[in-house]
C-alpha positions in Angstrom: -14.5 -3.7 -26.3 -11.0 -4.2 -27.9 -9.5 -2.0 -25.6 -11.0 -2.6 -22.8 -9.5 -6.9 -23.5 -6.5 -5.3 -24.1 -5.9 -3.3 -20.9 -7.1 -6.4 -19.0 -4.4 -8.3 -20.9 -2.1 -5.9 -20.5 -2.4 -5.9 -16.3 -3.0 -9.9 -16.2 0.6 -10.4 -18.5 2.5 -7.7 -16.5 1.5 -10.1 -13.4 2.5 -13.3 -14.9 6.3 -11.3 -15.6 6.9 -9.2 -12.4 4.1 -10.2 -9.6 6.3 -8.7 -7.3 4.9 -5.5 -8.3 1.4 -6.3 -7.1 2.3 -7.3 -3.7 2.8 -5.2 -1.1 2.4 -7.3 1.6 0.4 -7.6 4.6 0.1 -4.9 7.4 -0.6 -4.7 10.9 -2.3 -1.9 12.9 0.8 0.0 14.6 -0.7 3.0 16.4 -3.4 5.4 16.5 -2.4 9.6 15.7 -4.5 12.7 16.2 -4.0 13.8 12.4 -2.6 12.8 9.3 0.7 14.8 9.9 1.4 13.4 13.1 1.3 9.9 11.3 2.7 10.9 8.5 5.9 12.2 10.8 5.8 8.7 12.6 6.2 6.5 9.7 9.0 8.2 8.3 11.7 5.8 7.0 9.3 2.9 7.4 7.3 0.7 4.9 4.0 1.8 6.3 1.1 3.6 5.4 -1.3 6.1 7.4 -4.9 5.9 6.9 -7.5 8.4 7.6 -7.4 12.1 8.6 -8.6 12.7 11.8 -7.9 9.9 13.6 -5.2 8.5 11.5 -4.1 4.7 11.7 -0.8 3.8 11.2 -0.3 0.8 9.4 3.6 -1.1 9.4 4.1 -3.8 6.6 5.1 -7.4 8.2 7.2 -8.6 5.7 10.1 -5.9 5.5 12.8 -7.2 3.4 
C-alpha cells in the first residue's frame, strides 16, 4: 500500500512542477489513410498522431508552438 501512495505521489508532485509534460494538447481529425504506413508517411515532420491500422486516422495537434 506504501508504494502504491508513493507512485501516486510521485506522478501528482511531478504535475504540480512540470505540467507541461502532461499536456499534449488537443487534436483535430486531419485525414483518413488506407494503412498505418501511409499515415505514418503523411505526418512526417508534424505534431500528429495516426490511429488505427487499417483505416488509419490522422490526427494534427491544434496548438503547435
Amino acid at each position: 500500500m506504501i508504494v502504491l501512495a508513493s507512485i501516486v505521489l510521485t506522478a501528482f508532485s511531478s504535475f504540480l512542477v512540470m505540467p507541461s509534460w502532461f499536456d499534449h494538447g488537443s487534436y483535430s481529425h486531419s485525414s483518413t489513410h488506407s494503412s498505418l504506413e501511409e499515415c505514418q508517411i503523411a505526418k512526417h515532420g508534424m505534431d500528429a498522431i495516426c490511429l488505427g491500422d487499417s483505416p488509419s486516422q490522422l490526427y494534427v495537434n491544434d496548438e503547435v508552438e
